[in-house]
Wavefront OBJ file of the C-alpha trace (Angstrom):
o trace
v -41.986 -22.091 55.354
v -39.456 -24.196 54.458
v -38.214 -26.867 52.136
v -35.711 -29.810 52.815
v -34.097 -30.537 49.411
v -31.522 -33.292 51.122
v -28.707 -34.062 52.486
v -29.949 -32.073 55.812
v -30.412 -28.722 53.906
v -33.312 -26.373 53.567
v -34.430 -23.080 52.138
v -36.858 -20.899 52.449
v -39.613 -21.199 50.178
v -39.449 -17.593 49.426
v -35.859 -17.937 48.178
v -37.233 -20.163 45.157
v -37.183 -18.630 41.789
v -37.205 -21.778 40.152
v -37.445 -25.622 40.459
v -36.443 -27.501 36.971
v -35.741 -31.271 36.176
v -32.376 -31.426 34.658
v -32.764 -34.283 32.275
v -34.723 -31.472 30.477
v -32.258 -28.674 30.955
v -29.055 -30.049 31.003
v -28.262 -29.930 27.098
v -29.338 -26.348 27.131
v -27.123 -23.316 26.611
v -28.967 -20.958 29.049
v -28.115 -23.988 31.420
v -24.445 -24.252 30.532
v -23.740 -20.702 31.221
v -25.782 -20.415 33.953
v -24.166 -23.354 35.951
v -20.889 -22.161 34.575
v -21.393 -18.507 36.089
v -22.516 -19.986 39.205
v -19.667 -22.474 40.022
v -16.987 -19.756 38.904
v -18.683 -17.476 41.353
v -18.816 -20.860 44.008
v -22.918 -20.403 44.175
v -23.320 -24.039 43.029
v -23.621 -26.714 45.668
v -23.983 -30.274 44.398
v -25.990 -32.442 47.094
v -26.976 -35.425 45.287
v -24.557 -38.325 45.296
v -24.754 -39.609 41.727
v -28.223 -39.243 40.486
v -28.829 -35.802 39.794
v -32.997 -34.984 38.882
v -33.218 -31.278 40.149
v -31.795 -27.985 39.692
v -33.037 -25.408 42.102
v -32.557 -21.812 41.459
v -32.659 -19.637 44.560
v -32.109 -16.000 45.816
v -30.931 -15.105 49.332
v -29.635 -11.000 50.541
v -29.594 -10.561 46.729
v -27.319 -13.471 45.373
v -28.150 -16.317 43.489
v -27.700 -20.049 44.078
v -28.081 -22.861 42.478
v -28.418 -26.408 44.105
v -28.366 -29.951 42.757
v -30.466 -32.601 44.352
v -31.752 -36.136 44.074
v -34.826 -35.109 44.713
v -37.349 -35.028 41.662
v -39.154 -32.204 40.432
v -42.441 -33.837 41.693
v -41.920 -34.896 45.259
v -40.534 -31.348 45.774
v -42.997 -30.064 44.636
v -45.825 -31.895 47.073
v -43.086 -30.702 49.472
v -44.285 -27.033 49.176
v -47.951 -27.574 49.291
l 1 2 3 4 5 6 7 8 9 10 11 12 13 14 15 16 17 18 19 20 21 22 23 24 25 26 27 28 29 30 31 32 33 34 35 36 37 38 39 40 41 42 43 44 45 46 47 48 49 50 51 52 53 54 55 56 57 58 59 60 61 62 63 64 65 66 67 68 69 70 71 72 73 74 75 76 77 78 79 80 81
């Protein structure tokens, strides 16, 4: 299956290692070097206009990606069901 996370993207539910609301992540250090590792690496893609609620961690041929939605936590998850 997949999952539409906005702006006309999906993924592949399989690819998901991890779906986290960033108003509770965003002050963390494990956050700030992850996000920094992925944008140096350009495995960051930032689809949300100017709210940003979600932080999806994903793995795809063996390389990690992060994505930034609008889309809460809680509608993608009901997405997956």
């Amino acid at each position: 299956m997949y999952l539409h996370i906005g702006k006309d993207l999906i993924i592949k539910n399989h690819d998901i290692i991890g779906i986290f609301n960033i108003d509770y992540i965003k002050n963390t250090k494990e956050y700030k070097a992850m996000y920094k590792n992925l944008e140096e690496n350009g495995d960051i893609l930032n689809i949300s206009d100017e709210i940003n609620k979600s932080f999806i961690l994903a793995e795809n041929e063996k390389k990690i990606k992060g994505y930034i939605t609008k889309i809460g936590v809680n509608t993608i998850a009901k997405r997956l069901i």
